[in-house]
C-alpha positions, 0 to 999 in steps of 0.5 A: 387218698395217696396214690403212688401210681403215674396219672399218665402210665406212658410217662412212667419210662420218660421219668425213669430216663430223666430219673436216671439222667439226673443221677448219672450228672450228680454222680450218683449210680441207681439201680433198675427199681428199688433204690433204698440204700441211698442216704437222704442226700445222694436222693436229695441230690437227684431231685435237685438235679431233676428240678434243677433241669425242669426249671432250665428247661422252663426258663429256656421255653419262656425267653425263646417264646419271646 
């Protein structure tokens, strides 16, 4: 059954932060809750941002445990 709900509710504010982050660095403006009125590619665009940051992040902790 799918689940819409953070397994960890704590982490529900962080994501919203990173959420907001991304958006702001792609140049797309959201708003407090529903954002339904974006197109598929400014939200694309946050998500990508959203990997793209993860992976760094990733990337960055894997050279410097080296």
């Amino acid at each position: 059954m799918a689940t819409n709900k953070a397994r960890v509710p704590e982490a529900n504010e962080a994501l919203e932060k990173f959420k907001m982050e991304a958006a702001s660095e792609v140049g797309v403006t959201l708003k407090q809750g529903y954002n339904g009125d974006l197109t598929s590619r400014q939200a694309g665009s946050i998500g990508g941002q959203m990997v793209k940051k993860m992976v760094e992040k990733y990337e960055n902790e894997i050279k410097n445990s080296k």
